[in-house]
C-alpha positions as CSV (number, residue, x, y, z in Angstrom):
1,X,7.5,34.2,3.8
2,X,9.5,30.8,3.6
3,X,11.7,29.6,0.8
4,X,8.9,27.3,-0.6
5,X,6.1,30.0,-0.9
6,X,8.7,32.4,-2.7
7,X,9.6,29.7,-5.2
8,X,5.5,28.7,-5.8
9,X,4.6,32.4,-6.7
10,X,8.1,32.8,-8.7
11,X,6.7,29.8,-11.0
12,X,3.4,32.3,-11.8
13,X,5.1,35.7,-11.7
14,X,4.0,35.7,-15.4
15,X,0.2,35.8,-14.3
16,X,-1.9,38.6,-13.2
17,X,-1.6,39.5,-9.4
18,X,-5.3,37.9,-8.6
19,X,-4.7,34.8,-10.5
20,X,-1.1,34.3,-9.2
21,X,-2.6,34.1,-5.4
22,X,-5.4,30.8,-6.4
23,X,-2.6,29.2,-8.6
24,X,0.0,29.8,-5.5
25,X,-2.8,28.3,-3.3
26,X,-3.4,25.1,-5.6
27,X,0.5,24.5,-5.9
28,X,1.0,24.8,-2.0
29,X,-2.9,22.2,-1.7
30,X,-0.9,20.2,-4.3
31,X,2.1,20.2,-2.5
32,X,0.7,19.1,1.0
33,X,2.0,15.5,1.4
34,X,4.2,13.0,-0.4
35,X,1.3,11.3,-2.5
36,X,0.2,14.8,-3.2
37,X,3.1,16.3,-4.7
38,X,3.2,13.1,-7.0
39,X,-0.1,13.5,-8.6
40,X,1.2,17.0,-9.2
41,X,4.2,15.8,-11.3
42,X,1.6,14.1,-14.2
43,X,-0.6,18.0,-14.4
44,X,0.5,17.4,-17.6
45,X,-1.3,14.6,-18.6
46,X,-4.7,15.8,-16.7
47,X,-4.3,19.0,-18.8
48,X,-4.4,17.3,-21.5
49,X,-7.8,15.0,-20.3
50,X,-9.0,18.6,-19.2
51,X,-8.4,19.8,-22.8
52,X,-10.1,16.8,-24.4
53,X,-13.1,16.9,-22.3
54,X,-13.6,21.0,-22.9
55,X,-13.7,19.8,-26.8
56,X,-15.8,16.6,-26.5
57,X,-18.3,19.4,-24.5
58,X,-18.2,21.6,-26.9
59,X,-19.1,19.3,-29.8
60,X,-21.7,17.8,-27.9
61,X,-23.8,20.8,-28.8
62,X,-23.8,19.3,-32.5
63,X,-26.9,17.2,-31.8
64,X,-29.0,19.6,-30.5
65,X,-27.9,22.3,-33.3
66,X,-28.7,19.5,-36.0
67,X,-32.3,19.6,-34.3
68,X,-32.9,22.7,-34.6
69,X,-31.8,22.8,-38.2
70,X,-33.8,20.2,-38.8
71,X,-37.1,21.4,-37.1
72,X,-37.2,24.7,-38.5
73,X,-34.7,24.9,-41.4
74,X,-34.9,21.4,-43.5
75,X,-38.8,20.6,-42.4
76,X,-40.0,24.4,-43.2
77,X,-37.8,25.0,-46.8
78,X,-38.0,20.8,-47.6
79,X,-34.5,21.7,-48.9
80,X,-32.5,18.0,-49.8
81,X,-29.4,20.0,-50.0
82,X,-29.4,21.7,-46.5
83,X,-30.5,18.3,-44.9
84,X,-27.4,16.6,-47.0
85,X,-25.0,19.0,-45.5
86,X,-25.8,19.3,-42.2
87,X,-26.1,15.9,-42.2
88,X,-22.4,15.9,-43.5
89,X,-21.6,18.4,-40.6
90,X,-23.1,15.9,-37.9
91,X,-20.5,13.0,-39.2
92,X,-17.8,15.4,-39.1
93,X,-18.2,17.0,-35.8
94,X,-19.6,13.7,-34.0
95,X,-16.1,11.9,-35.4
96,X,-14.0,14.4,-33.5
97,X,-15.9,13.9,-30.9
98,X,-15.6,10.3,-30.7
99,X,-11.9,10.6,-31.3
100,X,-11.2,13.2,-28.3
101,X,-13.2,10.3,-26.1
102,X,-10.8,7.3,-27.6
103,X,-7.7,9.8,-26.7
104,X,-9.2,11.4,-23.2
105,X,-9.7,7.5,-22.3
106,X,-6.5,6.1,-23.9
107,X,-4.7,8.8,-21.9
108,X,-6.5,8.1,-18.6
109,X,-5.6,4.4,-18.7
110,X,-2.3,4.7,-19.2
111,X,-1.9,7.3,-17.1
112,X,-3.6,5.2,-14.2
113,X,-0.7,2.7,-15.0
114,X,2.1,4.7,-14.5
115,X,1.0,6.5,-11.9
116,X,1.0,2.0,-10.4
117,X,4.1,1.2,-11.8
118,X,6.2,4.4,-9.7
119,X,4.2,4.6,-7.0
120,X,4.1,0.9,-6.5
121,X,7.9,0.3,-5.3
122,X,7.1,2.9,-2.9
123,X,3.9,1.2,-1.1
124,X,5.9,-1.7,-1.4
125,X,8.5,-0.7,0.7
126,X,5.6,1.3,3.3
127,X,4.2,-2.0,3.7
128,X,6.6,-4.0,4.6
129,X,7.7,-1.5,7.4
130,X,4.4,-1.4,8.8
131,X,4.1,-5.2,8.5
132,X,7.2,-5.1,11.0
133,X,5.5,-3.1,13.3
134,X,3.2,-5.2,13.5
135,X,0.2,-3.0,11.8
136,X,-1.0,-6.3,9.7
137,X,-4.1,-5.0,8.4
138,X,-3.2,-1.4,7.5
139,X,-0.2,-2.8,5.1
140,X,-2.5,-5.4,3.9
141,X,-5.1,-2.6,2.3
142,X,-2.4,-0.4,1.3
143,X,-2.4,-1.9,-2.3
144,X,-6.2,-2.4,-2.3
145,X,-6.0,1.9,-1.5
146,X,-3.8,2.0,-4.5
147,X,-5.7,0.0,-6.7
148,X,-8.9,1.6,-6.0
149,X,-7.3,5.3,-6.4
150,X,-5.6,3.7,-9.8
151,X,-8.9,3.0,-10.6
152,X,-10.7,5.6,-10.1
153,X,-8.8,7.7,-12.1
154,X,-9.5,6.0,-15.4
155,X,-13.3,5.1,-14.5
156,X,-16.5,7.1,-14.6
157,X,-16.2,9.3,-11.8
158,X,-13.5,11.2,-12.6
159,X,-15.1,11.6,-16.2
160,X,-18.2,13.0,-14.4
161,X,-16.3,15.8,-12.5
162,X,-14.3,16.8,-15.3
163,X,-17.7,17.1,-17.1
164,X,-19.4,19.0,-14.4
165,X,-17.7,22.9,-15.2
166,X,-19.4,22.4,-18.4
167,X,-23.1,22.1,-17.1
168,X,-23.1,26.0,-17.0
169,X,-22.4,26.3,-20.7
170,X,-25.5,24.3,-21.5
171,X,-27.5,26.1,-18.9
172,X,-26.4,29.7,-20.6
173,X,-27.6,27.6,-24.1
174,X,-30.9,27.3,-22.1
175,X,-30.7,30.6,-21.3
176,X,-30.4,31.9,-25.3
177,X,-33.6,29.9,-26.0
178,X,-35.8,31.1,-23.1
179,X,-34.6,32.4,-19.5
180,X,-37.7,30.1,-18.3
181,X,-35.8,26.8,-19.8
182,X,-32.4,28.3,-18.4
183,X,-34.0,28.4,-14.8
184,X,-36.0,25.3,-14.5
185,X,-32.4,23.7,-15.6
186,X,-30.7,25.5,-12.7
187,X,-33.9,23.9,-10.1
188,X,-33.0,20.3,-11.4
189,X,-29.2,20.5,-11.3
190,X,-29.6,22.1,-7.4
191,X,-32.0,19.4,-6.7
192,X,-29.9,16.6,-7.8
193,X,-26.9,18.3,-6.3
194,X,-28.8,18.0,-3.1
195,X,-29.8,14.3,-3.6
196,X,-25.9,13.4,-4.1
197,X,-24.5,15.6,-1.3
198,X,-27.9,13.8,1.0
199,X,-26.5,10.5,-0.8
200,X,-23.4,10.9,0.9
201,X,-24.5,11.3,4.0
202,X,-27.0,8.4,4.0
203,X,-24.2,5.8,2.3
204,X,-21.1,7.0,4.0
205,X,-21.3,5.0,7.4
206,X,-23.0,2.0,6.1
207,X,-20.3,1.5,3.3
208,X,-17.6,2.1,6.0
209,X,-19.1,-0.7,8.2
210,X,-19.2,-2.9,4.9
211,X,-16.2,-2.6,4.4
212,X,-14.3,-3.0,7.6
213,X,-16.9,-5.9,8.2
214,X,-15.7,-7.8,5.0
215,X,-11.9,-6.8,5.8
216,X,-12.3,-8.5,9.4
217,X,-13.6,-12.0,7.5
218,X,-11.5,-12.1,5.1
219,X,-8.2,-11.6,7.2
220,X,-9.7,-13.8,9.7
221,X,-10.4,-16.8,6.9
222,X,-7.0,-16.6,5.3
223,X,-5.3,-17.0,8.7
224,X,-7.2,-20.3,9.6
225,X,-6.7,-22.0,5.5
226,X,-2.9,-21.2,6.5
227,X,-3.3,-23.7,9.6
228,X,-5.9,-25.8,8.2
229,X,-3.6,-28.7,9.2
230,X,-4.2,-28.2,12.8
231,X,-7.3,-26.7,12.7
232,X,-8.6,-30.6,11.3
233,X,-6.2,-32.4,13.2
234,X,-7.3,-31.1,16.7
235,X,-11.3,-31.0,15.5
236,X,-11.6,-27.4,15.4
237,X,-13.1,-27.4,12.4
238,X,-16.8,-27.1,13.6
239,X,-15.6,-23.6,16.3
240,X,-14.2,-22.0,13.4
241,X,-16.8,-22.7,10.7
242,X,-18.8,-20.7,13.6
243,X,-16.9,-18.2,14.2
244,X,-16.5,-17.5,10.5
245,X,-20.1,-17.9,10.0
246,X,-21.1,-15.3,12.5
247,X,-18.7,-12.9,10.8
248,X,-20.0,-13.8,7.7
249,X,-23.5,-13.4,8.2
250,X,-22.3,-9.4,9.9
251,X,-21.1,-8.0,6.7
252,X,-23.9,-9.2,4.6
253,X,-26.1,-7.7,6.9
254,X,-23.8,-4.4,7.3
255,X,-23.2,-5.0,3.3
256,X,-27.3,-5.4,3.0
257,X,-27.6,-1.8,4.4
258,X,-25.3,-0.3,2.1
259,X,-27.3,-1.4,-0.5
260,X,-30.1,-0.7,0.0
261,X,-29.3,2.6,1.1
262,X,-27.6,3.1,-2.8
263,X,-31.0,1.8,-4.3
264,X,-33.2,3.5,-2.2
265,X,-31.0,7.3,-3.4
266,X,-30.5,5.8,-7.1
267,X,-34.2,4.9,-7.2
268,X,-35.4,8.8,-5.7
269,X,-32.8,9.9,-8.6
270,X,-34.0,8.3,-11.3
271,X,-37.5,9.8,-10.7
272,X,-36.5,13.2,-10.2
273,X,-34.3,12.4,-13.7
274,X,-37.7,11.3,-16.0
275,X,-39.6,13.7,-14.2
276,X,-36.7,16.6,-15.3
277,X,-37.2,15.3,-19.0
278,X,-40.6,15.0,-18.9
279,X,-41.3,18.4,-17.6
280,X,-38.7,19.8,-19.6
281,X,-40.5,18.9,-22.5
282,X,-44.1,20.3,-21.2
283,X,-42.4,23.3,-20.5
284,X,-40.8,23.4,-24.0
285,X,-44.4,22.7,-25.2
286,X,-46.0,25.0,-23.5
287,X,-43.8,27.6,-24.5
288,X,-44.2,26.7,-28.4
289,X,-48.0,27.3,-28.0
290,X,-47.2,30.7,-26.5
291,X,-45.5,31.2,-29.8
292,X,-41.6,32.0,-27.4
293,X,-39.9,29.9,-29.2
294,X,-40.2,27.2,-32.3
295,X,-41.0,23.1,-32.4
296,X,-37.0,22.5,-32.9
297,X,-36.2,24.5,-29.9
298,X,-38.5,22.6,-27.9
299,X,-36.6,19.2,-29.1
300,X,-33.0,20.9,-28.4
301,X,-34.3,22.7,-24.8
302,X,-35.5,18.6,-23.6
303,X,-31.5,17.6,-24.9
304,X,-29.8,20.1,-23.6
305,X,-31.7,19.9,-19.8
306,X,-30.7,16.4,-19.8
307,X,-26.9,17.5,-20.6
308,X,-26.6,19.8,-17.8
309,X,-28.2,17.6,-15.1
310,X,-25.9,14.5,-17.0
311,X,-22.9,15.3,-15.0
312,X,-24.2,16.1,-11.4
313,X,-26.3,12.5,-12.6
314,X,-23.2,10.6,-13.0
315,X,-21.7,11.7,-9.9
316,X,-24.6,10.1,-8.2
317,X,-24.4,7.5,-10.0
318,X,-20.8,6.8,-9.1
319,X,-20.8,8.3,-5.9
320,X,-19.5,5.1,-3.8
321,X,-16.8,4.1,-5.8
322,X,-16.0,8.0,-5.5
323,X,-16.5,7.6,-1.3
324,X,-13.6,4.6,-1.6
325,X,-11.6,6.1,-3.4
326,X,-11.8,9.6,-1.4
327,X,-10.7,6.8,1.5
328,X,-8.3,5.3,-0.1
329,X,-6.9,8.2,-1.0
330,X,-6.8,9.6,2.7
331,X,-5.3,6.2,4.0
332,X,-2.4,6.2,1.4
333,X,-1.5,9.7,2.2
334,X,-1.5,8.8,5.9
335,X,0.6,5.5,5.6
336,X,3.5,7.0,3.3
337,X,3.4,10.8,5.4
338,X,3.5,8.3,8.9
339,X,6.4,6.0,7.3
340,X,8.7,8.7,5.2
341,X,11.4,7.7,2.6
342,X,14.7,8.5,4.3
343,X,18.1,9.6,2.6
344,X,19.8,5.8,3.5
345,X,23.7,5.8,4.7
346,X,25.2,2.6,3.3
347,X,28.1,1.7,6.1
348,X,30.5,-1.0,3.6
349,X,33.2,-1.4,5.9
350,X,36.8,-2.5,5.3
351,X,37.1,-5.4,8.2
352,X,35.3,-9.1,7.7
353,X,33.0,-8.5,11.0
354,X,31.0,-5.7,12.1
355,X,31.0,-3.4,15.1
356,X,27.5,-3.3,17.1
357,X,26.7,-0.7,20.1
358,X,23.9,-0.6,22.0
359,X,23.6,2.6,24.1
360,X,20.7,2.8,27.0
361,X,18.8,0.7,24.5
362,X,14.7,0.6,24.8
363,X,12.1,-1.9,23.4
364,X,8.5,-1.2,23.4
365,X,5.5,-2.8,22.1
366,X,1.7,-1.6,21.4
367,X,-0.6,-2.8,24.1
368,X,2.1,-3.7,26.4
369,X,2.7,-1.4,29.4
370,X,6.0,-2.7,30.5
371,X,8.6,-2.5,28.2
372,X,10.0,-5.6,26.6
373,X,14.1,-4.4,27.2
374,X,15.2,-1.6,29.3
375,X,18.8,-0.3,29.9
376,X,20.3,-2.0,27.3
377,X,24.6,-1.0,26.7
378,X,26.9,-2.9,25.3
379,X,29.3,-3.4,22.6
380,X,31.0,-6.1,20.6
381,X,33.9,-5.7,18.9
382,X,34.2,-6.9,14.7
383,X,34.5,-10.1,14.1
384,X,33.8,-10.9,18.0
385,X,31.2,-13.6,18.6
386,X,29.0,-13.3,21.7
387,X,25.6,-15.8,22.8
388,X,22.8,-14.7,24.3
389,X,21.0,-16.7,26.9
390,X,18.2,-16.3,29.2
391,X,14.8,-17.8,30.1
392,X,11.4,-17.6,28.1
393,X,10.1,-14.3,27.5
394,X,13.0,-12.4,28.5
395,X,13.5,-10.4,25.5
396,X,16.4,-12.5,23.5
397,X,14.4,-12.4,20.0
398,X,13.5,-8.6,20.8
399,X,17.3,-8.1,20.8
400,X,18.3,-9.6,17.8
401,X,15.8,-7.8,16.2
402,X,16.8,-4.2,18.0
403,X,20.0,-5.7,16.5
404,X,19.6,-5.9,12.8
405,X,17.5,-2.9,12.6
406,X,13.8,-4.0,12.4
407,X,12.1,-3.9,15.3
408,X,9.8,-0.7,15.4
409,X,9.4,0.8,18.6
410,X,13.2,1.5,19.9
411,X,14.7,4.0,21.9
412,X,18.2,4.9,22.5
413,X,21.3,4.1,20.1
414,X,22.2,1.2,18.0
415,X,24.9,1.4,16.1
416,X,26.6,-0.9,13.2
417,X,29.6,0.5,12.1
418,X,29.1,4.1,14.2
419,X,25.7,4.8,12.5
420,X,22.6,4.6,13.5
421,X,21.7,1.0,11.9
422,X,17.5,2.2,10.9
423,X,19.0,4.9,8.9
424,X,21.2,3.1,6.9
425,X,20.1,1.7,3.3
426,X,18.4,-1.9,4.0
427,X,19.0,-3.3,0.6
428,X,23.0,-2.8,0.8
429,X,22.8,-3.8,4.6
430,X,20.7,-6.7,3.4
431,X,23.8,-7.9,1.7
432,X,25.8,-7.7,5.0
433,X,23.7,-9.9,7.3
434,X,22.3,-13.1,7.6
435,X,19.5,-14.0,10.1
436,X,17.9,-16.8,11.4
437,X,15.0,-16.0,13.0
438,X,13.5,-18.4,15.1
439,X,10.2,-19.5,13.3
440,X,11.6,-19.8,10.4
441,X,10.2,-18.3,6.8
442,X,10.7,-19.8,3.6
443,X,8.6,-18.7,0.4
444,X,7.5,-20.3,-2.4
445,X,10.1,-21.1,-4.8
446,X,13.1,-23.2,-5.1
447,X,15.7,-24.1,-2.7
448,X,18.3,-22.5,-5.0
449,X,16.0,-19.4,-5.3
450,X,15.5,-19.1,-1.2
451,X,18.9,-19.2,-0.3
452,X,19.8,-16.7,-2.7
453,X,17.1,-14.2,-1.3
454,X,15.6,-14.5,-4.6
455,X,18.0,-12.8,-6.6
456,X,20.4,-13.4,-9.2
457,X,21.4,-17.1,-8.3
458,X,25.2,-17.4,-7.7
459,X,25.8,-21.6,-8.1
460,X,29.3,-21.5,-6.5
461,X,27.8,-19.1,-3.7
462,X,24.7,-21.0,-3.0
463,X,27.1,-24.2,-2.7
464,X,29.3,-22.6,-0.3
465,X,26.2,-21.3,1.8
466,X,24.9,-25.2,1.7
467,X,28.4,-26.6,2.6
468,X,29.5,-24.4,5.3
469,X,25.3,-25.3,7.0
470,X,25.9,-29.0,6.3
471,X,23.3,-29.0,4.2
472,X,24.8,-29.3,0.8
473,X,24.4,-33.7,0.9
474,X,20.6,-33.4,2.1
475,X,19.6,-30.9,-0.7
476,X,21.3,-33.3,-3.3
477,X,18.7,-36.3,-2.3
478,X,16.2,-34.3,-3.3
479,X,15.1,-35.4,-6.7
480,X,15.5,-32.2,-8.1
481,X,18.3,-30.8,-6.0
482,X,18.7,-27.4,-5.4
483,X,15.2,-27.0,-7.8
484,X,13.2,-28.5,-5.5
485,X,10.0,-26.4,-5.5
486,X,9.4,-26.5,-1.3
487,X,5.7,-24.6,-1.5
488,X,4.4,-21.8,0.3
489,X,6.0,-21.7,3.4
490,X,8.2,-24.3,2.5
491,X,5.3,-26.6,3.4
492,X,6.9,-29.5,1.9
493,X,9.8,-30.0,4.3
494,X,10.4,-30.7,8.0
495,X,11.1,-28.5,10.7
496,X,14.4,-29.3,10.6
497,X,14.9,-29.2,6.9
498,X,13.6,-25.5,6.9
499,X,16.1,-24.2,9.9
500,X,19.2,-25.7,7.9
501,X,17.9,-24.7,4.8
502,X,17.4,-21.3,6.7
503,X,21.0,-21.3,7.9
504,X,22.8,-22.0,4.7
505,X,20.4,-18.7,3.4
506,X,21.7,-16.4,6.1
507,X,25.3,-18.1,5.3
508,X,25.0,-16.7,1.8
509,X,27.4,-14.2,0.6
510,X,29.7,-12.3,2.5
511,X,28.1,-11.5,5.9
512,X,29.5,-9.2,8.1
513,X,27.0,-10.1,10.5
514,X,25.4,-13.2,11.7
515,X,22.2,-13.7,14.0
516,X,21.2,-16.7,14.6
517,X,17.9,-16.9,17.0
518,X,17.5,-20.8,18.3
519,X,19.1,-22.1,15.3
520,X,19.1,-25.8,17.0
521,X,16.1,-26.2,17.8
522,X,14.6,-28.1,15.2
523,X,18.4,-30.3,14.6
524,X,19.1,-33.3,15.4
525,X,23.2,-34.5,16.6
526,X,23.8,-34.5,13.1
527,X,22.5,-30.9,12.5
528,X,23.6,-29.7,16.1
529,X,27.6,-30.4,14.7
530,X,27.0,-28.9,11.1
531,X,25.9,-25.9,13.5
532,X,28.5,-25.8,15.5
533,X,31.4,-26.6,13.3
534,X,29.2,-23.7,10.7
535,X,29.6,-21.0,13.7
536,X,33.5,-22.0,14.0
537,X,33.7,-21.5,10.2
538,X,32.3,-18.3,10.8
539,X,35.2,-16.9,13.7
540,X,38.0,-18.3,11.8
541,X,36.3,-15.7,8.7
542,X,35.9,-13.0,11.2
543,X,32.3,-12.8,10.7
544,X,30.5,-11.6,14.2
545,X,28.5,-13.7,15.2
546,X,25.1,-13.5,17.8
547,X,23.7,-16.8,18.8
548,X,20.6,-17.3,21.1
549,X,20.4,-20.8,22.1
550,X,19.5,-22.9,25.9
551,X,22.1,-24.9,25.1
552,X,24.8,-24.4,26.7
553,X,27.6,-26.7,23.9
554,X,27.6,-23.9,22.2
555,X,28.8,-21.4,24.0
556,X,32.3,-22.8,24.4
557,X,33.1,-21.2,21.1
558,X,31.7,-17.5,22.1
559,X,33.6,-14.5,23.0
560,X,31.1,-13.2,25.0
561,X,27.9,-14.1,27.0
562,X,24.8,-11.8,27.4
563,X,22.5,-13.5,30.2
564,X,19.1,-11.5,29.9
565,X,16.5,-11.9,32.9
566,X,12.9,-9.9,32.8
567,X,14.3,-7.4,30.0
568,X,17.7,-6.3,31.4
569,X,21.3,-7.6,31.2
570,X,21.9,-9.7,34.1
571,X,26.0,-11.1,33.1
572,X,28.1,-9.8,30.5
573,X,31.5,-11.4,29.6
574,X,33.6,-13.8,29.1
575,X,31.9,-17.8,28.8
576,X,34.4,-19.6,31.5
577,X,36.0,-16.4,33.8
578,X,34.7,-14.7,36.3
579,X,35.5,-11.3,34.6
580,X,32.5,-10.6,33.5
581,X,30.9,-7.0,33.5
582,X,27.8,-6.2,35.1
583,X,25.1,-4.9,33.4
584,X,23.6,-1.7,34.5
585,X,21.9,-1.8,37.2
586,X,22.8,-5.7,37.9
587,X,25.1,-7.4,40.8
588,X,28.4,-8.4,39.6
589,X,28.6,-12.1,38.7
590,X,29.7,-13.6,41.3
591,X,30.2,-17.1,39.6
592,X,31.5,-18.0,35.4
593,X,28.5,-19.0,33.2
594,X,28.9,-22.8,33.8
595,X,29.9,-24.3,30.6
596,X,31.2,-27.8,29.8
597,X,34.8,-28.4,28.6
C-alpha cells in the first residue's frame, strides 16, 4: 500500500471497518485529478447544502400531514381549535423550511463564486499556455467550461440530485398508507428514470453537434470582424457572408435537432407525469371505497407520489444543462491534468546580461512532418550580443521563441542562467526580458499602460524605455501623450508607430535579455538610427542582446552571427573574421559574413 492510501484510511480510522473502505474509496475518486481534489477542499460547504436539503425534505412532509389532519381530524370533530393550531404548526414548519431554501441557496451561490475566483487564476494561466501552443479553440472554451460548471452548481440540477436520496422516504410514507400506493410510486419513479437515462441517449450527440457547430461560427466570425478592413477593401465581403452563412444555417439545423429531440422527451415526460397524478389519485379513490384507507389519505397518497417522482422529474427536466456541464467538467479536468502547475525556479542573477545555451536543440510543430530546427548548440556569453540571419522560413522566429521559453514543442536543453528556462517562474523572468516579436501586439489601453506591461506605471521608467527607442518626442505629439488610448490592437497607429512603441515596451525595466525579431521592418531612416543607436545603448549596459534582421547595418555592432538555412546553423561567429565555428553538421565558413564598414 502507497503513502497516499495509508494517509486516506488514517483520516477514517475512527469509523467502522465497512464504512472506512467506501469513505477511503470516495477520498481516493475525490482525489483523482487536480480539479478533483479542489472541489474536495469546499466538502464543507456541500455538507452543509446536504444538511439543509435533508431538513427542507423532511419538513416538506408538513403539507401532506396538514391534509390528513384536516380530512379526518378538523372535518370529522368540526373542532375550530384543532384547525387553529395545526394551522399554526403549518406556518411554523413551512417558515423553516423556506429559511433552510434561502440558506441552501445563499450558500450555493456564493460557494459557486469562490470556487470562480481561486480556480480562475489557474485557468488563466492553462490558457494562455495552450494558446502558445497553438490549441486556439480549446483555451478559448476553457472559461465557458468553468462558467458552465460554476453554474451548475448553484442552479436546478444540482438541487435535483441532492433531492433524489430523499424519494425513498416518501415512497416508505406510501408504504405506511398502503403497500399498493408504495408500489405504483416505485413503477413511476423506474419509468421516469428510464425516460431520463433514454433522454440521454437520444440528446447526447445532437447537443454535442450543436455545440461544436456554434463554436466553429462563432470563432470563425470573430476572426473575419478583426480584419474587416481588408475583408471590404479587397471585396471579399460577399465569399465570407457565404461562408458564414453556410455555417450558420449548419448549427441551426444541428441546433434544430437538439431541440426537438428535448421537446419530443419533455413532452413523453409530462404525460407520463399527469397520468402518475391522475392515477395516483384513482388509485387513492379506489382504495377509499374499499374502505383501506380514509378521504385525507387519498389527498396526502396523490402529494406525496408527486414528491417522490419530483426529483427524478427535475433531473429530466434539467438534463442538458446537466450533459454540459458533465462536459465541461471532463474538458477542465483534461486541460489543467495535460498542462500541470509546476514548482517555478526564479534564476535573478548577479551580472547585467544573461547566459543562453542551446544544447542539440529541437522544434516541432503539429501537422508538420519535418521539423522546424534540428541540431541546434550554441552558447552566448552575458551581456554578449549576437544576430541571427537567414532566408524566409528558415526557423529565425522559431528560435527566438525556443529562446525565451514559449514555444511548445521543444526537445533538448535551453538554458538561461544554467536552468532549464520552461521551468523557471514566468512572471519573475517576465521582469528579465524584453521581446519584440515580429507582428507586433499591442492591447487596448494607454501607451503609458502598454509599455509598462500593464502594471504599476513607473513615469521615470516608462520615459527611459521611450528615450532609449527614440520614441519619447513622437509619443509627446500625441494630444494626450503617453494617455493616448491606441484601441484594440493598437488600431489607431501605424505600423511603424506600434514596432517603436513595441521596442520602448521590451526596453522597460531592467532586462537581462533582449529579443528583438525584425524590429526594422516597419522604421523608416529615422527609426532605423533610434534602433541602432537603442541596441548600442544596450552593449554598453551589458544587456544580451538577439537581433533577427536582413539587414545587414546592423550587424556591425554584434558579437556574434547565427546564419540559419532550412532549420540548422549554417555560420556561427564572429560578424567580419573568418573564425567562425561551424555548426553541426555544416562546412566551415569559408568566407566572413560580408558586412559594411
Amino acid at each position: 500500500m502507497n503513502y497516499d492510501s495509508m494517509n486516506s484510511r488514517n483520516r477514517f480510522r475512527h469509523l467502522p471497518a465497512t464504512w472506512q473502505q467506501q469513505a477511503t474509496a470516495l477520498y481516493a475518486l475525490t482525489q483523482r485529478s487536480e480539479l478533483s481534489r479542489f472541489l474536495w477542499s469546499f466538502r464543507s460547504e456541500f455538507s452543509y447544502a446536504f444538511f439543509f436539503t435533508a431538513l427542507i425534505n423532511v419538513l416538506m412532509l408538513t403539507p401532506t400531514l396538514y391534509m390528513l389532519q384536516i380530512f379526518d381530524r378538523v372535518m370529522v370533530s368540526h373542532s375550530e381549535f384543532t384547525l387553529y393550531a395545526v394551522t399554526l404548526m403549518l406556518v411554523f414548519f413551512m417558515g423553516i423550511m423556506s429559511f433552510s431554501e434561502w440558506v441552501r441557496g445563499r450558500l450555493l451561490v456564493r460557494l459557486g463564486v469562490r470556487l470562480d475566483v481561486r480556480l480562475n487564476p489557474r485557468v488563466f494561466a492553462t490558457a494562455f499556455e495552450m494558446q502558445n501552443q497553438g490549441k486556439d479553440k480549446e483555451a478559448n472554451r476553457l472559461f465557458g467550461d468553468l462558467s458552465r460548471v460554476r453554474q451548475f452548481l448553484t442552479g436546478a440540477g444540482l438541487f435535483a440530485i441532492l433531492d433524489a436520496p430523499w424519494s425513498p422516504i416518501y415512497i416508505l410514507v406510501l408504504f405506511f398508507l398502503h403497500p399498493f400506493l408504495g408500489w405504483m410510486a416505485i413503477v413511476f419513479c423506474l419509468i421516469l428514470t428510464f425516460l431520463t437515462y433514454l433522454s440521454s441517449l437520444v440528446m447526447k450527440e445532437p447537443l454535442e453537434e450543436s455545440g461544436e457547430a456554434a463554436q466553429k461560427e462563432s470563432i470563425y466570425l470573430d476572426g473575419k470582424l478583426r480584419h474587416a478592413a481588408v475583408v471590404e477593401a479587397m471585396g471579399m465581403l460577399g465569399n465570407m457572408q457565404s461562408e458564414w452563412m453556410r455555417r450558420h444555417l449548419n448549427a441551426i439545423v444541428k441546433g434544430r435537432r437538439g431541440l426537438d429531440a428535448q421537446a419530443r422527451m419533455q413532452s413523453i415526460t409530462r404525460f407520463v407525469r399527469m397520468f402518475q397524478q391522475s392515477l395516483s389519485l384513482g388509485a387513492g379513490a379506489l382504495l377509499v371505497i374499499y374502505g383501506e384507507i380514509s378521504p385525507g389519505a387519498m389527498i396526502a397518497a396523490n402529494a406525496l407520489t408527486g414528491r417522490a417522482t419530483h426529483p427524478v422529474d427535475a433531473l429530466m427536466n434539467s438534463w442538458k444543462s446537466l450533459l454540459e456541464a458533465k462536459k465541461s467538467y471532463l474538458d477542465l479536468e483534461a486541460a489543467l491534468e495535460a498542462h500541470p502547475q509546476r514548482e517555478a525556479i526564479s534564476v535573478v542573477g548577479e551580472t547585467p546580461g544573461a547566459a543562453i545555451v542551446f544544447e542539440d536543440v529541437v522544434a516541432t510543430a503539429e501537422h508538420r512532418a519535418a521539423p522546424i530546427l534540428e541540431g541546434i548548440s550554441f552558447s552566448l556569453p552575458p551581456g554578449s550580443s549576437l544576430g541571427i540571419m537567414g532566408p524566409s522560413g528558415s526557423g529565425k522566429s522559431t528560435l527566438a521563441r525556443v529562446m525565451l521559453g514559449i514555444w511548445p514543442h521543444v526537445e533538448g536543453r535551453v538554458l538561461y542562467e544554467g536552468v532549464f528556462i520552461r521551468e523557471q517562474d514566468r512572471i519573475a523572468l517576465g521582469a528579465e526580458l524584453g521581446y519584440l516579436p515580429q507582428d507586433v501586439e499591442l492591447f487596448n489601453g494607454t501607451i503609458a499602460d502598454n509599455i509598462a506591461r500593464f502594471g504599476e506605471v513607473d513615469s521615470a521608467k516608462v520615459i527611459a524605455a521611450c528615450q532609449q527607442a527614440g520614441v519619447h518626442e513622437m509619443i509627446l505629439r500625441f494630444p494626450k501623450g503617453y494617455d493616448t488610448e491606441i484601441g484594440d490592437g493598437g488600431r489607431f497607429l501605424s505600423g511603424g508607430q506600434r514596432q517603436r512603441i513595441g521596442l520602448a515596451r521590451a526596453l522597460y525595466g531592467s532586462p537581462r535579455l533582449v529579443v528583438l525579431d525584425e524590429p526594422n521592418a516597419n522604421l523608416d531612416d529615422a527609426g532605423d538610427r533610434a534602433l541602432f543607436q537603442a541596441v548600442m545603448k544596450l552593449k554598453q549596459q551589458g544587456v544580451t542582446v538577439v537581433l533577427i534582421t536582413h539587414r545587414l547595418q546592423v550587424m556591425a555592432a554584434m558579437d556574434f552571427v547565427l546564419v540559419l538555412e532550412n532549420g540548422r546553423i549554417k555560420r556561427f561567429g564572429k560578424p567580419q573574421f573568418a573564425e567562425e565555428k561551424p555548426g553541426p553538421g555544416a562546412a566551415p565558413m569559408s568566407a566572413p559574413v560580408p558586412v559594411p564598414a
